[in-house]
C-alpha positions, -999 to +999 in steps of 0.1 A: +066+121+876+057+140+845+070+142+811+063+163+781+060+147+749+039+148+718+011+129+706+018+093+682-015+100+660-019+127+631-002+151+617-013+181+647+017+170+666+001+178+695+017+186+729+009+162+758+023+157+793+018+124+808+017+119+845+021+087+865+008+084+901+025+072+935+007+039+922+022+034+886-007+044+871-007+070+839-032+099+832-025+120+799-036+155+795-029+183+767-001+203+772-011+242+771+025+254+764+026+233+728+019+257+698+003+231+682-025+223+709-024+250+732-038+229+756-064+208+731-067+171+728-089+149+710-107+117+715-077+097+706-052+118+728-074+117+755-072+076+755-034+078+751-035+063+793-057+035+777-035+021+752+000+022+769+002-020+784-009-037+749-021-077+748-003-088+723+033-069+723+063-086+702+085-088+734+117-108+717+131-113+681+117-148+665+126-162+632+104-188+616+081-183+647+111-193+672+125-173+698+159-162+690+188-138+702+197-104+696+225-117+677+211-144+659+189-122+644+210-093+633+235-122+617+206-140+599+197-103+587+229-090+575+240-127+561+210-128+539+206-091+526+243-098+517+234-133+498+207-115+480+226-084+468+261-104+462+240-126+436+212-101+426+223-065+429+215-043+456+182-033+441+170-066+450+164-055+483+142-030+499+131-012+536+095-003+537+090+024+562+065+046+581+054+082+595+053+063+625+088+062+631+106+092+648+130+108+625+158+096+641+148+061+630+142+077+596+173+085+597+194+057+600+170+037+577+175+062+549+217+062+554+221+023+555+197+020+522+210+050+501+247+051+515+257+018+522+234-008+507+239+014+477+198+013+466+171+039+467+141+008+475+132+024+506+099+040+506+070+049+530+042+043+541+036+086+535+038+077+499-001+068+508-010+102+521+014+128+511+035+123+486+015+140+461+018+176+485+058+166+484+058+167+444+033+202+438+052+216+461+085+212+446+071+221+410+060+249+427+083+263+455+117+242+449+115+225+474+091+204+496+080+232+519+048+237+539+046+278+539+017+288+565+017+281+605-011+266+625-015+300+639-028+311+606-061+296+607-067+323+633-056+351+617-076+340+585-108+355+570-116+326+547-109+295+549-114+267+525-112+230+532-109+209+498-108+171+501-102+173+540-128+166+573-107+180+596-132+175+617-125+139+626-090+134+610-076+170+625-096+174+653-078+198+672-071+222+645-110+220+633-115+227+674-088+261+665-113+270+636-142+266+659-128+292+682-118+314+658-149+315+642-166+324+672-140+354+682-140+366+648-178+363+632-165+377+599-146+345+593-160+324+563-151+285+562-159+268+530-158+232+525-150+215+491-158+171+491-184+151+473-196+142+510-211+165+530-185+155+561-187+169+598-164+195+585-192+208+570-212+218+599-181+248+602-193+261+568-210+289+553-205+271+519-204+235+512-193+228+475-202+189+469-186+181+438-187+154+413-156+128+431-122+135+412-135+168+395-112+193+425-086+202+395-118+219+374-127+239+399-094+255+407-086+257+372-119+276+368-111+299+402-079+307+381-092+317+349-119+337+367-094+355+390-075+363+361-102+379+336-117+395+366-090+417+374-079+399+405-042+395+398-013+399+417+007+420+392+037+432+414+037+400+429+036+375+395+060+399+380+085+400+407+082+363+421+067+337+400+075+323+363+045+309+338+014+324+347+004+329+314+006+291+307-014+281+336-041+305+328-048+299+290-045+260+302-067+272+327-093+289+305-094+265+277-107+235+307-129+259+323-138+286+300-168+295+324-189+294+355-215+274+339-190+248+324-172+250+357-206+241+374-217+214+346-184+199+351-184+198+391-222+189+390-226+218+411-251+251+402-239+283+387-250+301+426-227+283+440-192+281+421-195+319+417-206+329+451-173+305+461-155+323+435-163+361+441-154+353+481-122+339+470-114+372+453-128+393+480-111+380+510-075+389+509-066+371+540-071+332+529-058+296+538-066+266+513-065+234+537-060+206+511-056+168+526-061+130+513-092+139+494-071+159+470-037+139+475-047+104+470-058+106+436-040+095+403-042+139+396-032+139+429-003+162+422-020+183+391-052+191+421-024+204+445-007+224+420-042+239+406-047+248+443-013+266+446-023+286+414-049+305+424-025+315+457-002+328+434-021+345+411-033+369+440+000+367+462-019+352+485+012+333+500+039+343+529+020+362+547-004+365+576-034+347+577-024+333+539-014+302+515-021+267+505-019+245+533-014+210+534-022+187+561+000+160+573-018+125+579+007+107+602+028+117+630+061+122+618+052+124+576+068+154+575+102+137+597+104+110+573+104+142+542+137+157+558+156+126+557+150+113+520+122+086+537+107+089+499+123+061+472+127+094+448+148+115+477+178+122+494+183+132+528+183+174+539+155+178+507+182+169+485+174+148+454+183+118+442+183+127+406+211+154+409+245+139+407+262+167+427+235+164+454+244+122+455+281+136+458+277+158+487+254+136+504+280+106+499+310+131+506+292+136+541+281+098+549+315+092+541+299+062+521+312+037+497+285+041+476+253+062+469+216+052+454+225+067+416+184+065+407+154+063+423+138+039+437+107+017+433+079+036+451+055+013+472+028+001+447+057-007+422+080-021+453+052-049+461+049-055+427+085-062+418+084-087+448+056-104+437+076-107+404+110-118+422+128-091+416+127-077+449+139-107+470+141-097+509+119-068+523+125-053+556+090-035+574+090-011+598+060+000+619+033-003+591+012-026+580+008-030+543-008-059+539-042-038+552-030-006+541-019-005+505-042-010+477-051-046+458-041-060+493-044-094+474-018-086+454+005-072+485-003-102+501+009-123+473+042-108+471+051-110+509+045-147+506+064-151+474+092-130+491+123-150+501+129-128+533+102-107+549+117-090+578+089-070+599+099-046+630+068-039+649+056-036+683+030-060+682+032-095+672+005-103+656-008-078+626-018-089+592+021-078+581+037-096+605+019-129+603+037-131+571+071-122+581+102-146+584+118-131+613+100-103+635+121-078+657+105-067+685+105-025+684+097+004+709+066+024+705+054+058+720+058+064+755+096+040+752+114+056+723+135+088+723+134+110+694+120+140+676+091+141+650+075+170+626+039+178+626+022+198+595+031+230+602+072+222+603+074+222+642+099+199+654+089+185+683+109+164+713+094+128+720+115+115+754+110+079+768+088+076+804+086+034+802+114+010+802+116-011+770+096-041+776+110-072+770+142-072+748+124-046+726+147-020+709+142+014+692+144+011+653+177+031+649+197+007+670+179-022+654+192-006+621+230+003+634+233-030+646+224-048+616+247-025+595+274-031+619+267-071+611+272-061+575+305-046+579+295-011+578+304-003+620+324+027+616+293+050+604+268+034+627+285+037+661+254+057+675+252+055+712+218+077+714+191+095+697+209+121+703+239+112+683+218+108+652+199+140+650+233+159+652+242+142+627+213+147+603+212+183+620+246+187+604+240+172+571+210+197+564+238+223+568+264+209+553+273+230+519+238+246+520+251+285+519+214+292+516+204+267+482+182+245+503+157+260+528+159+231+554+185+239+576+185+228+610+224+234+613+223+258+645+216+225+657+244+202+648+262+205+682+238+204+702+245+188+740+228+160+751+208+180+780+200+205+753+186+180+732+166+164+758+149+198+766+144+213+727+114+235+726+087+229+696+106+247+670+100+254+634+121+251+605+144+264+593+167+279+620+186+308+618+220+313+631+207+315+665+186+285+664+151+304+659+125+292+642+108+307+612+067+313+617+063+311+579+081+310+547+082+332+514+076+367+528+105+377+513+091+362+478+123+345+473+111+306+465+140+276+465+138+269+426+170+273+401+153+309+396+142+324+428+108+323+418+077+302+422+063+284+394+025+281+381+020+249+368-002+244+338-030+215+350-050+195+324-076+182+344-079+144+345-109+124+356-098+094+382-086+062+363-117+039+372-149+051+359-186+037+367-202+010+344-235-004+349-219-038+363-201-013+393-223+017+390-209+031+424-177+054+437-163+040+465-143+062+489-126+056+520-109+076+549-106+074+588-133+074+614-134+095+644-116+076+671-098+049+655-063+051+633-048+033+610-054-003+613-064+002+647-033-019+664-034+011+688-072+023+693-086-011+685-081-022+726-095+009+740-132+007+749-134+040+749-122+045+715-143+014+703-177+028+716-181+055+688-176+036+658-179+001+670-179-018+634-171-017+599-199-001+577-204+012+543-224+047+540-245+055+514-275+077+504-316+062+516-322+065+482-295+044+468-300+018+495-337+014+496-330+009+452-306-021+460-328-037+489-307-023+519-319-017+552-298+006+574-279-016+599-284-044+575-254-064+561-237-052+524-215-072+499-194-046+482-172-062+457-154-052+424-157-088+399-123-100+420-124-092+456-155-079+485-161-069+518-186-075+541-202-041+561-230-027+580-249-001+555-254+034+573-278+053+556-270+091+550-283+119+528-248+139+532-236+109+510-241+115+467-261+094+454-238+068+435-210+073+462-204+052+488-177+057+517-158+029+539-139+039+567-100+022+562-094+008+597-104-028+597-078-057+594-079-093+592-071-088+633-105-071+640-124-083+612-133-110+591-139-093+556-137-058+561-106-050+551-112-018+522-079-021+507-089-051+487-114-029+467-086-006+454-072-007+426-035-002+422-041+034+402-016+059+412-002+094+399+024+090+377+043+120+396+043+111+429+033+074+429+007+079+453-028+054+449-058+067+444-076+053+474-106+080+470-121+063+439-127+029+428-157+014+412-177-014+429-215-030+435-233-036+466-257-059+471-277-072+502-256-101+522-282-124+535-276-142+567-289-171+576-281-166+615-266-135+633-251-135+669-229-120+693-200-135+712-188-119+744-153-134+759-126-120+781-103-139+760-093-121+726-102-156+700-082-156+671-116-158+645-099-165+607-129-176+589-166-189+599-176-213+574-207-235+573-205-229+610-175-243+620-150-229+633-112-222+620-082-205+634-057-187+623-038-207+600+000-209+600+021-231+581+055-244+592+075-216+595+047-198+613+040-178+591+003-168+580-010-186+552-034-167+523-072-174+523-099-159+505-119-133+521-150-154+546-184-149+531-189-150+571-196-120+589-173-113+621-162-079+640-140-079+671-150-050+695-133-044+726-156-032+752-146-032+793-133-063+812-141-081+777-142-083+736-174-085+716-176-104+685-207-096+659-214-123+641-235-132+611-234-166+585-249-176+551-249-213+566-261-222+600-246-249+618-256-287+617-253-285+660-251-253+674-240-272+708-208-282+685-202-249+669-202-231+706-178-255+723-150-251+693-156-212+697-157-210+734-140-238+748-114-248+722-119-284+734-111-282+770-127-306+795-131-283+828-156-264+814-184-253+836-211-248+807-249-237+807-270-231+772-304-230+759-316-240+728-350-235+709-353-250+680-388-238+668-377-196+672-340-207+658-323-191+691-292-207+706-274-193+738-249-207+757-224-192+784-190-206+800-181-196+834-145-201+852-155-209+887-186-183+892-172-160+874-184-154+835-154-166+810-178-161+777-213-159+767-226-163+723-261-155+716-277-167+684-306-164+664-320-166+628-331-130+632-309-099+645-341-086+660-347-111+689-311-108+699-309-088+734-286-058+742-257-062+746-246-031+772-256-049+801-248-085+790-210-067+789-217-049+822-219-085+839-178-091+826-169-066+851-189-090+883-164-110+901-188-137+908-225-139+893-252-138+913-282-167+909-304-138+899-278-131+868-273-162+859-308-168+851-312-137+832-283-139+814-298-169+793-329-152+794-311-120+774-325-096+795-317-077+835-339-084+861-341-052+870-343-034+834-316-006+836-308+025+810-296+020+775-276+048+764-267+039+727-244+046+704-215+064+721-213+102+709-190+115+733-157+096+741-148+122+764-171+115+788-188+081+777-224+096+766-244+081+746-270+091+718-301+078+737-286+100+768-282+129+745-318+128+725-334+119+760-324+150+779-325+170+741-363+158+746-367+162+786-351+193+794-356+211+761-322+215+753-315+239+722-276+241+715-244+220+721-242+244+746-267+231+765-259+196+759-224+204+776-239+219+810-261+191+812-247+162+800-203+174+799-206+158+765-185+180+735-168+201+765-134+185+761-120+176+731-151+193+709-148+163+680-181+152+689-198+186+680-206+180+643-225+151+663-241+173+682-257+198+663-268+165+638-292+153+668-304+189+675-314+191+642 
């Protein structure tokens, strides 16, 4: 059995089919039809097969930790959102929602809030990544529309990358760049980020600028363009409105090169060579991602951007425009539905009272949303100040992702009803929820979602719903049903809902709105389940449209685009000599979001196996850092705890944190407590690129290791004891303050690996390794060893020969042994007498390869494999490596890696 679907990570939307054997097991592989792959996959994709049967899935709904029907729970939902609004007003309550929910889901959600409920306090998760594309480009287009096509990349002659390593966060498309710089020499990639990212090893030009200074430097491209005869004059004329504002703005902020380059702290060489390519190449696509979007200028930067596109008509055509990449899965889904508190559904918005009237007229609603709503930082804290009273959650996790986590934190405890839908029980969310509902996740839902370029792509079921699991939609419809509201929610299928929002994108359009699906609104069932990747909009026959604007016509009251006049602004939080550092964050390789997904792959875990902090050898050897040493990073309120990785590609006086790590894989690692709560005042969105912080050497008394086939719920190590996760009463988690205790949870094969490091050692060792290992049980078959003179404690648990667990400590990280082969022995049914004795020993009988550090995924290589056989056999490209070793001849995202070791 095969079926074609799409991948659940980024924005690519890639095609995958997924195959499943005569003996139930799955294999996924790229699909080679899908315009968006053409037969690519990353890292991630790859390990799709991996991640499908997860440990901890939310199988049945539970209130107050209890199982509970179907029906209990939609009552005790739909009795209590009607408590709160009947005594508070309907903006007393609010959905939270994410890009990883298929736009049917989006759908729904959207309708009950808007229409029914009669609030607009439903927001997204996408408010974190995109929102700030959404607003520039409906100041500057009318509407919230993506103009180019994947398939521009390839017909490009320069392409320039601000804020984005699409490298690692895009892979595939950075693998489409690869190609088509090789076909096409001529090509020029330039990339624009104060860190010199694996993105870079694509460029002819890296511009590393000062952090938060991106609006300078397109305000200076503008003003140059324009006094250097490189206007657009037919097209400006014809299609656009306030040029002339944009530039003197322009000019005035960036009067030159040299105070473009002072500004950027970049040379004069390098702006202008960037600048005379720009107006030399006529064929050009901007990528701009999170770098530029999550920023409190993060909409000004976009539209800056936009300006220089317009200037030279660089837009709606071939190989041209400003291109903005989508972070999540279906970001773009949640867009056409009104997911955003500040939208309605079909790009309609919220603030136009005859666009609430047709929307109503259509839902056949009792009411409509007659403002905005509170966007997510303001939604969090509105409940921490009671005003919002019950929250319901859907597939995110904001207690990890949002910034001042402490403070998101706060408010779901002071909430009076936290409802959380999620497909896994335990996540640092839904430890604090009331009542959890137990949702479908890829691979068991049925829906559609939209990738960057505006492909709509079909995401069809090939596992039964586990458990009493239900998609989101029918969670919603039944809960509105509950409430009274039956008659609009009578949905029988996926199906049944995209018609619907199909129709609604049509409905009294007569060409006002670009997003028109409406050749779809009667689609059959059988058609629906076989929909081809499609772009938007459809014409009357139901064709796609490659790309938009060739026509110059733009979706504003005039028909023409509009430059917007940007005066720069430098990010909110500025260095001081207390936090004399820039702390940025962003995603690693093969890991996403807060890794509820990747986090129990091996596979994914082996490339990027703990949380660290990057920094320049400079600024770490000045604050007494070692590389693989432990940092404190911490703003005067809150820290974290990470490994310092030492890198001159990092500024000095910048550091970088990758964004994965929760309170479910870590014990102080989470980066979201480090930002502040800064966002743009258009579109909402937190700066997550800049905050200001110190870093200072942790010092650990004792580090260690723990190895155990059993995932143990670590809360907090102090004065080495142990303490689980706490819950009071109601089962729900209780609030703690971030362990000055080091621990990681890595899953590795047959096993998970804990890394471990404390500022107090325990009083009895013996003690400490029975409450970690054995949680008090009697039938324990135990060995240890303890020296007391060298400060090394090991001790190992076996269930009848078999090794259950294994936790090696020592006063110094350095006589600690490897830990590949001590994992290797999880996957031995019974240990042999040879084993056991080397097992306390820390080291093989029979001393066998260390590969290191995982580089390839793909293929499991390591970098001691790679820089062996670079040595050995004299190997002098990646293309080498690949004949000899298969490693970057899949999914390519290890070939930045590559090149760095032939180097």
């Amino acid at each position: 059995m095969q079926t074609k679907t799409t991948c659940p990570y980024c924005g690519v939307g890639c095609g995958v089919i997924v195959e499943q054997d005569a003996a139930g097991a799955f294999k996924v592989r790229p699909d080679k039809e899908h315009p968006a792959n053409l037969g690519r996959l990353c890292s991630k994709g790859t390990a799709l097969a991996e991640t499908l049967d997860h440990p901890q899935r939310l199988l049945y709904p539970e209130i107050d930790g209890q199982r509970v029907s179907w029906d209990v729970a939609t009552s005790t939902i739909a009795s209590r959102f009607q408590q709160i609004i009947e005594e508070h007003g309907a903006d007393a309550v609010a959905f939270y929602v994410s890009g990883q929910l298929l736009t049917e889901d989006y759908y729904v959600a959207n309708k009950l809030m808007k229409g029914y409920l009669g609030s607009a306090n439903i927001d997204t998760n996408s408010r974190l990544c995109m929102s700030s594309a959404v607003a520039a480009h409906k100041r500057a287009f009318g509407e919230d529309l993506v103009s180019c096509s994947y398939e521009d990349l390839e017909q490009a002659e320069l392409i320039v990358l601000v804020g984005s390593n699409t490298a690692w966060c895009h892979p595939v498309l950075y693998q489409r760049m690869v190609k088509a710089k090789k076909l096409n020499p001529a090509l020029q990639v330039v990339t624009i980020d104060p860190r010199r990212t694996q993105t870079a090893d694509l460029a002819d030009l890296h511009l590393g600028l000062a952090p938060g200074t991106d609006a300078i430097l397109f305000n200076g491209l503008l003003a140059w363009l324009a006094e250097n005869g490189h206007t657009d004059a037919a097209f400006v004329g014809e299609s656009t409105h306030g040029m002339e504002q944009a530039v003197e703005l322009a000019k005035t902020t960036a009067s030159s090169v040299q105070a473009v380059a002072a500004q950027c702290n970049l040379t004069v060489e390098a702006v202008e060579q960037f600048f005379k390519l720009f107006a030399a190449t006529q064929r050009v696509v901007t990528v701009f991602s999170q770098g530029i979007n999550q920023s409190s200028s993060g909409v000004d930067k976009g539209n800056a951007l936009i300006n220089c596109h317009l200037l030279t008509g660089r837009i709606g055509k071939v190989g041209m425009g400003a291109f903005s990449f989508t972070g999540q899965p279906n970001a773009m889904g949640g867009r056409e539905v009104g997911g955003l508190a500040n939208q309605l559904a079909a790009h309609l918005d919220i603030d136009n009272p005859q666009h609430r009237d047709l929307v109503q007229r259509f839902w056949q609603s009792p009411r409509i949303a007659p403002q905005a709503g509170l966007k997510a930082v303001d939604l969090f804290q509105a409940m921490e100040a009671g005003k919002v009273k019950a929250v319901w959650i859907m597939g995110t996790n904001p207690a990890v992702s949002l910034p001042d986590s402490a403070q998101v934190r706060r408010a779901l405890l002071a909430c009076e009803l936290v409802v959380v839908s999620d497909c896994v029980r335990n996540t640092d969310t839904v430890d604090l929820a009331h009542i959890r509902l137990p949702a479908l996740t890829w691979g068991e839902r049925d829906g559609t979602v939209t990738n960057s370029d505006r492909t709509i792509s079909r995401q069809p079921p090939f596992l039964p719903a586990p458990g009493e699991a239900k998609q989101d939609w029918q969670i919603l419809a039944e809960v509105a049903q509950a409430m009274g509201f039956g008659a609009a929610f009578q949905y029988q299928s996926a199906h049944e809902v995209f018609r619907e929002h199909a129709a609604l994108s049509a409905f009294e359009n007569h060409g006002a709105r670009c997003f028109n699906l409406g050749a779809w609104q009667t689609l059959t069932a059988a058609d629906y389940d076989q929909l081809p990747p499609t772009q938007w909009p459809l014409d009357a026959a139901g064709q796609g449209t490659t790309r938009l604007f060739a026509d110059g016509k733009f979706f504003t009251p005039s028909g023409k685009a509009q430059f917007i006049a940007v005066q720069p602004r430098l990010p909110q939080s500025q260095r001081t000599p207390e936090f004399p550092f820039v702390l940025n964050t962003g995603r690693v390789r093969d890991h996403w979001h807060t890794l509820t997904r990747t986090g129990i792959s091996p596979r994914l875990s082996a490339h990027v196996a703990e949380p660290y902090v990057e920094m320049h050898p400079c600024d770490a050897r000045d604050q007494g850092l070692q590389e693989g040493a432990i940092a404190r990073i911490h703003n005067g309120t809150q820290h974290i705890l990470a490994k310092v990785k030492t890198s001159r590609d990092q500024q000095r006086g910048s550091l970088f944190v990758p964004m994965h790590w929760s309170g479910q894989f870590s014990g102080a690692a989470g980066v979201g407590a480090l930002i502040p709560a800064n966002v743009d005042p258009i579109s909402g969105q937190p700066e997550s690129k800049h905050a200001v912080v110190a870093i200072e050497a942790y010092t650990a008394a004792w580090q260690g290791f723990l190895i155990s086939r059993r995932k143990i719920p670590l809360a907090a190590l102090e004065g080495g004891r142990m303490q689980y996760a706490p819950t009071n009463i109601h089962g729900r988690g209780v609030l703690h303050t971030p362990s000055y205790t080091y621990w990681t949870a890595i899953k590795v094969p047959n096993a998970w690996r804990y890394e471990l490091a404390g500022q107090q050692p325990a009083a009895d060792w013996a003690t400490f390794a029975r409450d970690l290992l054995c949680q008090h049980a009697d039938d324990v078959n135990w060995t240890e060893y303890l020296d007391v003179a060298r400060q090394t404690y090991r001790a190992a648990r076996f269930t009848g020969g078999q090794l259950e667990s294994c936790l090696f400590i020592s006063a110094s990280a350095e006589r600690l042994p490897p830990r590949e082969w001590l994992v290797s022995l999880f996957a031995q049914e019974t240990l042999s007498p040879t084993d056991r004795v080397s097992l306390l020993a820390g080291k093989p009988a029979v001393a066998g390869e260390d590969k290191g550090r995982t580089v390839c995924a793909c293929f499991n290589v390591g970098e001691k494999t790679i820089r062996k056989a670079i040595a050995e056999q004299g190997l002098s490209s990646v293309e080498a490596i690949g004949r000899c070793l298969n490693a970057g001849t899949n999914c390519g995202s290890c070939l930045p890696e590559l090149h760095a070791l032939l180097e």
